[in-house]
C-alpha positions as CSV (number, residue, x, y, z in Angstrom):
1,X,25.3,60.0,-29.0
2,X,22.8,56.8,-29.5
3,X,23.7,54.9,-32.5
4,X,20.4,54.7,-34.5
5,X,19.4,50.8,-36.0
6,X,16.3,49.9,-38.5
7,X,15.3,46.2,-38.6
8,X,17.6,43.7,-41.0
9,X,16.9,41.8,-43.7
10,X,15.4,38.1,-42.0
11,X,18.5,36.2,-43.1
12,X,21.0,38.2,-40.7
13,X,23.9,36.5,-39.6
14,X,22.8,33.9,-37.3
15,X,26.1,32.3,-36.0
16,X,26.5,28.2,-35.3
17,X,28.7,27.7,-32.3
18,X,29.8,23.6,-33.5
19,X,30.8,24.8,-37.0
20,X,33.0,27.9,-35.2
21,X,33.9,24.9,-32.8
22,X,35.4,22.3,-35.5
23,X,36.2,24.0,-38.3
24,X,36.4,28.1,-37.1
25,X,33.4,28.4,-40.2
26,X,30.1,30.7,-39.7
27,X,27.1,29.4,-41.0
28,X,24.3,31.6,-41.8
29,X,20.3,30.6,-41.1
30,X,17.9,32.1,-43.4
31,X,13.9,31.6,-42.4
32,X,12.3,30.6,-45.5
33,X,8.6,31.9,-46.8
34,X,6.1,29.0,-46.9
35,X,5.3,30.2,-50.6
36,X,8.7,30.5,-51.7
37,X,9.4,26.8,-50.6
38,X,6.6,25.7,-52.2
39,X,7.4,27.7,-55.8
40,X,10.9,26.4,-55.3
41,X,10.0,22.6,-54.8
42,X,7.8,23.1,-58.2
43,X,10.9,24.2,-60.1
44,X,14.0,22.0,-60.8
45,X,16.2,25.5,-60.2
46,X,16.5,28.4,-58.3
47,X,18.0,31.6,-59.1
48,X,20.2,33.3,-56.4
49,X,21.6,36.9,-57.0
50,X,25.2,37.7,-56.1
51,X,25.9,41.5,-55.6
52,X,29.4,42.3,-54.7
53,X,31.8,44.8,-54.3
54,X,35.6,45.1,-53.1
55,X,37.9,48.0,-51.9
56,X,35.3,50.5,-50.7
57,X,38.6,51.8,-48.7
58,X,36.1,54.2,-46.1
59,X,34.7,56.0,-48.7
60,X,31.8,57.0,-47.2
61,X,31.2,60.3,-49.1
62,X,31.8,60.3,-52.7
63,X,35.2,60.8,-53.7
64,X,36.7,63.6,-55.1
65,X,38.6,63.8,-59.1
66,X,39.1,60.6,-60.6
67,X,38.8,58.5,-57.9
68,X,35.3,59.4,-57.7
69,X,34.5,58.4,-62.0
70,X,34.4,55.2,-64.1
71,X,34.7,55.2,-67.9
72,X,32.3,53.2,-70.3
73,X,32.5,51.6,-73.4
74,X,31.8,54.1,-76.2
75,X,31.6,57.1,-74.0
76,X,34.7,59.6,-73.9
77,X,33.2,61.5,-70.7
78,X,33.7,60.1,-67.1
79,X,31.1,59.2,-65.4
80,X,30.8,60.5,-61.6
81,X,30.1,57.4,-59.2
82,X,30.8,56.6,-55.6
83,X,29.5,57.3,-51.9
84,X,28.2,54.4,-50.0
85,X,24.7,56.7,-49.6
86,X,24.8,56.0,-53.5
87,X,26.0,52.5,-52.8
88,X,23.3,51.2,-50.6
89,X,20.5,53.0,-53.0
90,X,22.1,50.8,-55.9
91,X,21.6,47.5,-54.2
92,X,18.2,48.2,-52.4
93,X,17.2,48.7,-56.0
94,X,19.2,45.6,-57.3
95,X,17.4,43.6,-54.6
96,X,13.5,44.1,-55.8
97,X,12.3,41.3,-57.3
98,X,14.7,39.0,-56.0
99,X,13.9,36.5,-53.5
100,X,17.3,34.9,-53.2
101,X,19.7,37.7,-52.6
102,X,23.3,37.5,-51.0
103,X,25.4,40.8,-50.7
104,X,29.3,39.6,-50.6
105,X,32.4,41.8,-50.5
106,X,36.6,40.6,-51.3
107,X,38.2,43.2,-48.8
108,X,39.9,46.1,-48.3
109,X,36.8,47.8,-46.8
110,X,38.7,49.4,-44.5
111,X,42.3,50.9,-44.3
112,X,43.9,53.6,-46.1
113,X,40.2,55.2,-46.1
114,X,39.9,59.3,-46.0
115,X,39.6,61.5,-43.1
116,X,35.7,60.9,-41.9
117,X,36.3,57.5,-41.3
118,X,40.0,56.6,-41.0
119,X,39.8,59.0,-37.9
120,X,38.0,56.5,-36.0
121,X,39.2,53.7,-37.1
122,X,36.9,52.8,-39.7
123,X,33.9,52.3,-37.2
124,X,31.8,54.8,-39.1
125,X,32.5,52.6,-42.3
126,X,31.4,49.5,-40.4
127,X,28.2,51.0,-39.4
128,X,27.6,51.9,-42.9
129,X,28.2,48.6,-44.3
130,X,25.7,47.0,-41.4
131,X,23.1,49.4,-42.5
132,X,23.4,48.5,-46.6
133,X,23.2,45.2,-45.4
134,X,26.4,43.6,-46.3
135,X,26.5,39.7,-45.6
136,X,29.9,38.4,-45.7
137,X,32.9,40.1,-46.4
138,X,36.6,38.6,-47.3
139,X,40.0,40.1,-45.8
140,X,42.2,42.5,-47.6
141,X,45.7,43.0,-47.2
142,X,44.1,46.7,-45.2
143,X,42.6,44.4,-43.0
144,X,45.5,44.1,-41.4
145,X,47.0,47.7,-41.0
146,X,46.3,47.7,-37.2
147,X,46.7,44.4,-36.7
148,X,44.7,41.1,-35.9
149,X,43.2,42.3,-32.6
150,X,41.9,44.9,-34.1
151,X,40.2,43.4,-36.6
152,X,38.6,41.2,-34.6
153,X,37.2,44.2,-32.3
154,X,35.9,45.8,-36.0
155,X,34.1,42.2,-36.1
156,X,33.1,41.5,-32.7
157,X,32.6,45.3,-31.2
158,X,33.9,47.1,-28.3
159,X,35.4,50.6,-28.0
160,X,39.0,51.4,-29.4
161,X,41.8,50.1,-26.3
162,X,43.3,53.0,-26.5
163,X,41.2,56.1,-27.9
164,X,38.4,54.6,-26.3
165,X,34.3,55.2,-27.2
166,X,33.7,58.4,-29.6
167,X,30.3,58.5,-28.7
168,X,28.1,57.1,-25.3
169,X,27.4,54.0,-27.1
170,X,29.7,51.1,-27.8
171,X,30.4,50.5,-31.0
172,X,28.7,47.3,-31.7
173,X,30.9,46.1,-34.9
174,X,30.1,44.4,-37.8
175,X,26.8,42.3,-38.9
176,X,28.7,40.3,-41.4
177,X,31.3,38.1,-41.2
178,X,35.3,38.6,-42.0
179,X,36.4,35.7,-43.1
180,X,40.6,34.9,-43.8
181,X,41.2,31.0,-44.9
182,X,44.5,31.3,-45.8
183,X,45.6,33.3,-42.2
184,X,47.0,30.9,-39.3
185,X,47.9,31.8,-36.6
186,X,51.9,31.0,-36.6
187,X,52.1,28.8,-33.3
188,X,48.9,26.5,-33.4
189,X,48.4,26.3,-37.3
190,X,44.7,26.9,-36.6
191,X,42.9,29.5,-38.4
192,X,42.8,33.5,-37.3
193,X,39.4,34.1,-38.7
194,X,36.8,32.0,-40.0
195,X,37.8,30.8,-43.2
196,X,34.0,30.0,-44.5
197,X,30.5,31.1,-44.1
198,X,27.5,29.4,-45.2
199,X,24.7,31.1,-46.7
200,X,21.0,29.3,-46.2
201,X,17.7,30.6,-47.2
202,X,15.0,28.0,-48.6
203,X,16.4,25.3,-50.8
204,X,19.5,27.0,-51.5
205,X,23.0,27.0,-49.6
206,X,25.9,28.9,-50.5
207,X,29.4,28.4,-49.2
208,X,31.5,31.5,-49.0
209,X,35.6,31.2,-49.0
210,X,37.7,34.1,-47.6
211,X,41.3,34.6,-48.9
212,X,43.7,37.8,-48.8
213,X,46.5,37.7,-51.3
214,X,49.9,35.3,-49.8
215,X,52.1,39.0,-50.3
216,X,50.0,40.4,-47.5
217,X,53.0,40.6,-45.5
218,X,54.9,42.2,-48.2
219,X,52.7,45.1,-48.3
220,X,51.3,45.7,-44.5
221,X,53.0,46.3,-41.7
222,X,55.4,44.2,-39.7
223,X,53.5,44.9,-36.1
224,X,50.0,44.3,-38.6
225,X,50.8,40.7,-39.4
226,X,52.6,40.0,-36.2
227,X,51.9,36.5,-35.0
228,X,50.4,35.4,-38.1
229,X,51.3,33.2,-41.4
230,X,49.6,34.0,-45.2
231,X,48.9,30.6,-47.2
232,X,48.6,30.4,-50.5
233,X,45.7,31.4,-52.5
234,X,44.9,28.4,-54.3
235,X,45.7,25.9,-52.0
236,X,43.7,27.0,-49.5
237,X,40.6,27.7,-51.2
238,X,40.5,24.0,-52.7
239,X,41.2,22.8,-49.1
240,X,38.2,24.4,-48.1
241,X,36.2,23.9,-51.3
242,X,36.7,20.1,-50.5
243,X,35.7,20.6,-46.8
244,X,32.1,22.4,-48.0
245,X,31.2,19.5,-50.3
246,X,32.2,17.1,-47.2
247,X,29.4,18.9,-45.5
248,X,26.8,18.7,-48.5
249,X,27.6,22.4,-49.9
250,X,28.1,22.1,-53.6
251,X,27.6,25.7,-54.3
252,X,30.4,27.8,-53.3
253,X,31.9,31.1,-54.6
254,X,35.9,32.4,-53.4
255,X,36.0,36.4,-52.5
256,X,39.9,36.7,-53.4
257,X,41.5,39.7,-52.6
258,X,43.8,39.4,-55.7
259,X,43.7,40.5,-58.7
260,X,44.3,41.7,-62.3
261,X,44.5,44.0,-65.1
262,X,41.9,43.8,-67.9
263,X,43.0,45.3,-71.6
264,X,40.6,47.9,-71.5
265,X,39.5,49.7,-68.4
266,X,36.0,50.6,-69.1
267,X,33.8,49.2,-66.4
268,X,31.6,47.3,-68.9
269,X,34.5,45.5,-70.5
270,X,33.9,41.7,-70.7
271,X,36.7,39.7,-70.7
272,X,37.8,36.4,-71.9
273,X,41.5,35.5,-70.4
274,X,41.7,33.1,-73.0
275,X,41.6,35.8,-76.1
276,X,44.2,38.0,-73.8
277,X,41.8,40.3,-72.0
278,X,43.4,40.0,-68.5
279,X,46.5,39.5,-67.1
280,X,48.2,39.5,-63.4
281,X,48.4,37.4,-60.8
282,X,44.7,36.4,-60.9
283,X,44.7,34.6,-64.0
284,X,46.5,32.1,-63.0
285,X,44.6,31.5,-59.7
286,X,41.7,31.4,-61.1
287,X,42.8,28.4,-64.1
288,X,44.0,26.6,-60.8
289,X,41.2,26.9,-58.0
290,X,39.1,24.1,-57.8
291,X,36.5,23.5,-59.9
292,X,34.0,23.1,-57.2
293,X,34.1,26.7,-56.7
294,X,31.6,28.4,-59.0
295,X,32.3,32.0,-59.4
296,X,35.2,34.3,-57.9
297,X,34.4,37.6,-56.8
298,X,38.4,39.3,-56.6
299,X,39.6,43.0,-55.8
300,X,43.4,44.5,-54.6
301,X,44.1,45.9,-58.1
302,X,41.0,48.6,-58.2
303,X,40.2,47.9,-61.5
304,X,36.6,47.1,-63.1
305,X,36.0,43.6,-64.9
306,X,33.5,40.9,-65.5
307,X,36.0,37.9,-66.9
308,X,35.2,34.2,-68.4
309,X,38.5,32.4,-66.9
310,X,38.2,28.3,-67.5
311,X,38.2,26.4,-64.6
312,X,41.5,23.0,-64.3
313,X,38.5,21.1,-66.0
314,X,38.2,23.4,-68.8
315,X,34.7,24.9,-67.7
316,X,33.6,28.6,-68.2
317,X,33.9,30.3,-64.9
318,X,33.1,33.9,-63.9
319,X,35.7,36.5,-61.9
320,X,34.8,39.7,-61.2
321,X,35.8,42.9,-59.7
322,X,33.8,45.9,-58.9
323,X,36.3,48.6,-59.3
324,X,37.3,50.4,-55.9
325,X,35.5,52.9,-53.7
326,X,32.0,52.2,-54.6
327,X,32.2,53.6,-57.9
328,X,30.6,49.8,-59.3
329,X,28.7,46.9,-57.8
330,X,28.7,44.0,-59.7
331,X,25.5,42.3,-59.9
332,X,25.7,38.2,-60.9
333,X,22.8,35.7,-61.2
334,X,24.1,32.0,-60.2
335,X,21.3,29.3,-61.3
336,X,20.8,26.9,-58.3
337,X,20.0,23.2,-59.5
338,X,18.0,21.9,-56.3
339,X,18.8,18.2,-57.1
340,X,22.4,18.7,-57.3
341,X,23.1,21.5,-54.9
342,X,25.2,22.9,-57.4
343,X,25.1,25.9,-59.4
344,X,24.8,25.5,-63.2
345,X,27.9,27.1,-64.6
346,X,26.5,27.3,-68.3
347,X,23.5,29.5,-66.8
348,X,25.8,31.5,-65.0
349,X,25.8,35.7,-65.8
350,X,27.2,38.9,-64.6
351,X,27.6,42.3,-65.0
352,X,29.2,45.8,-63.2
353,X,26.9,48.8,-62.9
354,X,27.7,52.4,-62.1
355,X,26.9,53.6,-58.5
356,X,24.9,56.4,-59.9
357,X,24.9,60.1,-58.0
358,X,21.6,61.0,-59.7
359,X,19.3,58.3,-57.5
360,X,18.3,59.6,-54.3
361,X,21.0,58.3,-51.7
362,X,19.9,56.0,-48.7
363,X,19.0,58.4,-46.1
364,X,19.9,55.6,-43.6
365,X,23.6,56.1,-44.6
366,X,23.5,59.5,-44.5
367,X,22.2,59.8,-41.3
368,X,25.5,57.8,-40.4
369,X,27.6,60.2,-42.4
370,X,26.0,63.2,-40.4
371,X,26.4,61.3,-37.3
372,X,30.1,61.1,-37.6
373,X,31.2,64.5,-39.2
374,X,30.7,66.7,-36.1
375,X,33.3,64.3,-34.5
376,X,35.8,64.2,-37.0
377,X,35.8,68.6,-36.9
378,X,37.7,68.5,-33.7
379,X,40.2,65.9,-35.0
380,X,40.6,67.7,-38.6
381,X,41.8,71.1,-37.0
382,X,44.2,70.0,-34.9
383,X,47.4,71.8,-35.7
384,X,50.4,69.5,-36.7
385,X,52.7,72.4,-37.6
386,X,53.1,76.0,-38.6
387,X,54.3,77.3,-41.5
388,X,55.7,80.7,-42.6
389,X,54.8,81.0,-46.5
390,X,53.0,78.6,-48.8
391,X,54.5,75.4,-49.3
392,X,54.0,74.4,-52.8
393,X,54.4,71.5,-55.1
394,X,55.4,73.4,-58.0
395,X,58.9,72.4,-60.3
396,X,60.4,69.3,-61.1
397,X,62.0,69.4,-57.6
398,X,59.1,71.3,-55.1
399,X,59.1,72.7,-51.4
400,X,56.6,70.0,-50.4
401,X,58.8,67.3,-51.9
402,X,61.5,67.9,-50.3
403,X,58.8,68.4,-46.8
404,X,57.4,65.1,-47.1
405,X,60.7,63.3,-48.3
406,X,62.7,65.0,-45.2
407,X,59.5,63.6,-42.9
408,X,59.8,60.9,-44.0
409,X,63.9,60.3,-43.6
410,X,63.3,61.7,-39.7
411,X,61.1,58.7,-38.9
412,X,63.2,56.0,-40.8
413,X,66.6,57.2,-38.6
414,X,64.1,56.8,-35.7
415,X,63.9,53.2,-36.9
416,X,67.3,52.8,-38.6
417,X,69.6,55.2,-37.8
418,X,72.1,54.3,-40.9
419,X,69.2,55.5,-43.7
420,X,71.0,57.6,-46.1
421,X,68.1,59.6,-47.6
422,X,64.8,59.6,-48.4
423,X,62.5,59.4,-51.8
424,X,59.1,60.0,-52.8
425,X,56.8,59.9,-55.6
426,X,55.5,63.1,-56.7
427,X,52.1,61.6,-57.4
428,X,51.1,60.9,-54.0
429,X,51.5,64.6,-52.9
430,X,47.9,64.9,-53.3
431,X,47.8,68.9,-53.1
432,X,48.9,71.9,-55.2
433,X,50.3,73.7,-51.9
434,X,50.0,74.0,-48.1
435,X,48.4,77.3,-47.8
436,X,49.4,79.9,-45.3
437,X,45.9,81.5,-44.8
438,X,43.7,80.0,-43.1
439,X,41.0,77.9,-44.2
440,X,39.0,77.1,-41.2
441,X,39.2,79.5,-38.8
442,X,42.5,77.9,-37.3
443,X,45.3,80.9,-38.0
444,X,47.3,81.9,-40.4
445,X,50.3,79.6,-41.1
446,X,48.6,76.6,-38.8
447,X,48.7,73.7,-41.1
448,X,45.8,71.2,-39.4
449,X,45.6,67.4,-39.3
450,X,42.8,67.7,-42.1
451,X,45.3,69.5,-44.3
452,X,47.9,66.9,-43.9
453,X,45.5,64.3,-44.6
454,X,44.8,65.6,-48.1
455,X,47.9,65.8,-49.1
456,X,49.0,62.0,-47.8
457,X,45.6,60.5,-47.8
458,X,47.3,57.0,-48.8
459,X,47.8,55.6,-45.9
460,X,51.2,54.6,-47.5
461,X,53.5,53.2,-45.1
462,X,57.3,54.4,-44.7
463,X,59.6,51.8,-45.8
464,X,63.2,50.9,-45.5
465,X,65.3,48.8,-47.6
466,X,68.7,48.2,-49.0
467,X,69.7,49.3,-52.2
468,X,73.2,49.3,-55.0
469,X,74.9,52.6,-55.9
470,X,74.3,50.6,-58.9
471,X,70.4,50.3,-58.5
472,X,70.1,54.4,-57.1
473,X,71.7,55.5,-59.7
474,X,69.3,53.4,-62.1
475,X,65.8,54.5,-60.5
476,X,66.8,58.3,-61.3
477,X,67.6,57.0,-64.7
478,X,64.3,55.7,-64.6
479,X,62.0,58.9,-64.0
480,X,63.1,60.1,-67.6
481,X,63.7,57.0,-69.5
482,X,61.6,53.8,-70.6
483,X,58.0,53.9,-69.8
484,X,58.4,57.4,-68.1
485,X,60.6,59.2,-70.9
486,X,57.5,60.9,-72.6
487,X,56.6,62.0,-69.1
488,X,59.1,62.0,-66.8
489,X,58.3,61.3,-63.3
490,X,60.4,63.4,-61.0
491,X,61.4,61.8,-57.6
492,X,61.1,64.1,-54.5
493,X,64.7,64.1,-52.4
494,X,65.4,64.4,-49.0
495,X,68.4,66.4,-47.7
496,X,71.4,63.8,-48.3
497,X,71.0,63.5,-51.9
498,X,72.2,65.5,-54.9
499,X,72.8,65.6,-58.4
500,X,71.9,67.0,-61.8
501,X,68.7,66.8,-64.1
502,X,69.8,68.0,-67.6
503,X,66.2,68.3,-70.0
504,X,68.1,69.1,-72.5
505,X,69.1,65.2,-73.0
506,X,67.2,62.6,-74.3
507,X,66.4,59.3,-71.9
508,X,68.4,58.6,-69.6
509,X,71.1,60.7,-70.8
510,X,68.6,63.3,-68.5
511,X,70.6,62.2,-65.3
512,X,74.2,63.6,-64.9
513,X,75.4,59.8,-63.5
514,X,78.6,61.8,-62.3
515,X,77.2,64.8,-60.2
516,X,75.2,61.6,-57.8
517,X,76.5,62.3,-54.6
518,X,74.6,60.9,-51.6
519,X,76.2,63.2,-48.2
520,X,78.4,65.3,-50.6
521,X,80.1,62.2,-51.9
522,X,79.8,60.6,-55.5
523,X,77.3,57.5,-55.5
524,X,79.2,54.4,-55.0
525,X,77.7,51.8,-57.2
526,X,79.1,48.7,-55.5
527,X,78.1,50.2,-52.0
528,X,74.9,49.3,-50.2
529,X,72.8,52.4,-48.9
530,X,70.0,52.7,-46.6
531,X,67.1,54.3,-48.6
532,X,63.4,55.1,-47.3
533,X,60.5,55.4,-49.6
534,X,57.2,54.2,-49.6
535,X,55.5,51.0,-49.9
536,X,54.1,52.0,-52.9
537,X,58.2,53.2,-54.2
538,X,59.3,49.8,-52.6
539,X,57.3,47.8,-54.8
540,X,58.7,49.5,-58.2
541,X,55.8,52.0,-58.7
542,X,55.9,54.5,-61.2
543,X,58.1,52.4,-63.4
544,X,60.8,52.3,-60.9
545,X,61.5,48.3,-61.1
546,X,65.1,49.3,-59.9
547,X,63.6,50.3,-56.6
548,X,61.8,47.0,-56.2
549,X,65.5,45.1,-56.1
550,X,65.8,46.6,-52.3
551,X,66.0,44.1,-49.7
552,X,66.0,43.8,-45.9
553,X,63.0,45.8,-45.4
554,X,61.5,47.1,-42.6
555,X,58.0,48.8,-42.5
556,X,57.7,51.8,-40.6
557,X,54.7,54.1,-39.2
558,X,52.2,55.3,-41.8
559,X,53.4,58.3,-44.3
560,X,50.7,61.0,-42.4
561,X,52.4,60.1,-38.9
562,X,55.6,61.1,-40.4
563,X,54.8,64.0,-42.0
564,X,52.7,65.2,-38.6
565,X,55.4,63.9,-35.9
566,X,58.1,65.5,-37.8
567,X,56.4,69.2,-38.6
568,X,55.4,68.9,-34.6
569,X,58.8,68.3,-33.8
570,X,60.7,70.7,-35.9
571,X,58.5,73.9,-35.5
572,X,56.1,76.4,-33.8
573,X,53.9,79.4,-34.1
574,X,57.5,81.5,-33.2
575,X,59.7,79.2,-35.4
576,X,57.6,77.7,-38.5
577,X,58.4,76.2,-40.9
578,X,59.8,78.1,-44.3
579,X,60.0,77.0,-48.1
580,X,62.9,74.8,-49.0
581,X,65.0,76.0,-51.3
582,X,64.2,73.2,-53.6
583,X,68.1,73.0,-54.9
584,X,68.6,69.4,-53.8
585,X,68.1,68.7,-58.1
586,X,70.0,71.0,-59.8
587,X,67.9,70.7,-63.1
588,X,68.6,72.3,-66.9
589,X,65.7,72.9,-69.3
């Protein structure tokens, strides 16, 4: 199947081999119009347009429920948003009337992306994001789920080493730049990507520093990171900052993938850190990156803001964040001062907009969408197991619960054969119910590849740590007490775990501390047990900041290949799969 191209923009990626020599930096040359030199050397300054966007996650086609709305200011009613058809429409349309426009993005394009393109590795993602005309692109943390080598076959092209070409022509990888400043490789020291790119066009240049968040070990994969070191943030960014002004550019913005919570999430929320308006981890980056750096475009939290965050010297400074999965661009105008090089902070603006589903999408996407769904069919129906009733999620306790928690413990004693049990949080079962009729033509009680996807679309990986009695016994207290009292957040159980939920309590009170017994004997709070969960459990979330205390972890396979590898292993069209009896939590009401 031919892979269909249009012409670029004129200022496509052009790549310098001394800078990649010296310094592992891309630099970008842009052609300039004769009348647009000649405007610019009338005016004093220029203005360039920054649109951006982080943590697209393969989203080609809108997505579905609440991942697929944003909330505004003043309105009560979501508003639907997403699909990279409706992405690329929005910034064609930002573009007019611009003629100094730069398209940037702070990672987590890929990874944990659904079915259409996660199937094939992202390539179908990559070939949208060529085609909307993405420039330069920083690394996320997802980056990194399959590893360097991989990545750098995303950037550079080729087909997959192992599942080879999906169609007759090479996939021919990105048109933009990854770039990863704070990565080294652990032996030389020397970067793993390019940690800079330099944007040219005219008068105007435009240094670009890439950073993923220093805890991207904590959160990807041991094989993922393999071979590589994660620097900090701050440091690194100012390294390079320094090394841009060495080389004359003055103007430079940092695409962080880190970033924060703003107090309100509408998507048109301004922000001024100062007043209390956002808090995490990037507030305190930002008050300490350079100011040489002129604007930071962040991501990794998924949430929506345009924030004023004062620079070590005290100066106004934008960050922003574009939400996740297209739902927001965030369009910025950075005034270029052509005697100074340098971008005039007080002129500096920015705002998010909605990726609007009522615009005609870019017909160039879907073409890549249509491209690519006939491929993924075969994929999506392949049976991963057989059932013999519906599997449901209903109860406090629920049949696919205890499924995906018993999955998920099968894979961990693969890895660790001393893990005790298993948990998992009920909100990332992502279904009501495995159904036993068909849906596709593929059998009754054949449960497909596509149907395990939607209900562990995550890409979550399975984790293993060491945990207290002590600290066990406090995370059950924890799914009806504090922050989750009101609504109580019931942890699915794997065989190995027992006790008693009593509703008729108040608080933690709920949990029966006595009735704990973890392989039919009672918990024993000084003892240290093997536990499996997810990375999203291992980092305390859902208000379980007792599950965050384990230590000695090791990452396992992704939740999906647990879930498949254990329902292929354990059954067949003569011997499915039946109900649990879901009576691992005995629970009064």
């Amino acid at each position: 199947m031919p892979r269909i191209t249009r012409q670029r923009r004129t200022h496509r990626i052009l790549i310098t081999g001394a800078a990649l020599a010296t310094v592992g930096a891309l630099t970008a040359a842009l052609p300039a119009d004769a009348s647009d030199d000649a405007q610019a050397a009338s005016a004093r300054t220029v203005d360039v347009q920054l649109l951006s966007f982080n943590d697209l996650h393969g989203n080609l086609e809108p997505p579905a429920g609440k991942d697929g709305q944003v909330t505004e200011i003043g309105n009560p009613n979501p508003v639907p948003a997403g699909g990279v058809e409706y992405l690329s429409a929005s910034l064609s349309a930002a573009r007019q009337g611009h003629k100094y426009s730069v398209t940037a993005a702070a990672g987590d394009l890929i990874g944990a992306s659904p079915l259409l393109s996660g199937l094939f590795h992202d390539e179908p993602t990559v070939e949208a994001l060529n085609e909307l005309d993405l420039d330069v692109s920083g690394v996320g943390n997802h980056e990194f789920d399959e590893g360097l080598t991989e990545l750098k076959r995303i950037r550079d092209g080729g087909c997959h080493p192992t599942d080879g070409c999906y169609t007759d022509t090479p996939f021919e990888g990105a048109d933009y730049p990854y770039l990863g400043a704070n990565v080294t490789d652990e032996k030389t020291g020397e970067p793993a990507l390019a940690p800079y790119w330099v944007w040219k066009q005219g008068p105007v240049k435009v240094g670009f520093i890439g950073v993923t968040l220093e805890n991207t070990p904590g959160i990807v994969t041991a094989e993922g990171i393999k071979g590589l070191e994660f620097h900090d943030e701050v440091e690194t960014i100012n390294k390079y900052a320094d090394e841009l002004y060495a080389q004359g550019v003055k103007s430079v913005v940092a695409l962080i993938h880190e970033g924060g919570v703003p107090a309100n999430g509408a998507y048109n929320y301004l922000c001024d850190a100062e007043a209390g308006g956002i808090s995490g981890p990037i507030v305190d980056i930002a008050k300490n990156v350079s100011p040489k750096v002129d604007a930071l475009v962040t991501g990794h939290t998924h949430n929506a803001y345009v924030c004023d965050i004062k620079d070590p010297a005290g100066n106004s400074r934008m960050v922003t964040s574009a939400a996740s999965f297209g739902r927001l661009y965030t369009d910025t105008t950075l005034t270029y001062d052509r005697a100074t090089k340098d971008i005039v902070r007080t002129a500096v603006d920015s705002a998010n907009h909605v990726v609007s589903r009522t615009q005609d999408p870019d017909k160039d996407i879907t073409d890549v969408i249509n491209r690519w769904k006939p491929l993924a069919e075969p994929v999506a129906k392949r049976p991963i197991g057989y059932i013999s009733a519906d599997i449901t999620k209903a109860g406090r306790e629920s049949q696919l619960g205890d499924l995906i928690a018993d999955a998920q413990l099968a894979h961990a004693r693969t890895v660790d054969p001393d893990t005790a049990f298993a948990l998992m949080n009920t909100g990332g079962i992502r279904v009501e119910a495995l159904k036993y009729a068909q849906s596709a033509g593929e059998g009754d009680g054949v449960v497909t590849y596509a149907e395990g996807f939607a209900l562990q679309p995550f890409g979550n990986t399975v984790n293993m740590v060491d945990l207290k009695g002590a600290d066990i016994v406090a995370a059950l207290q924890q799914q009806v007490s504090g922050k989750n009292e009101a609504a109580p957040k019931i942890l699915q159980v794997s065989e190995g775990l027992t006790y008693t939920l009593d509703m008729t309590k108040s608080g933690a009170d709920r949990v029966i501390a006595d009735s704990i017994r973890i392989h039919g004997q009672p918990v024993d709070l000084t003892a240290t047990y093997r536990v499996a969960m997810n990375n999203f459990l291992a980092g305390g979330g859902d208000n379980y900041p007792a599950l965050a205390k384990g230590t000695d972890m090791v990452v396992g396979t992704d939740d999906l290949t647990a879930l498949a590898d254990y329902m292929t292993a354990t059954s067949s069209p003569a011997s499915p799969i039946a109900p649990s009896a879901a009576k691992r939590i005995t629970v009064v009401e």
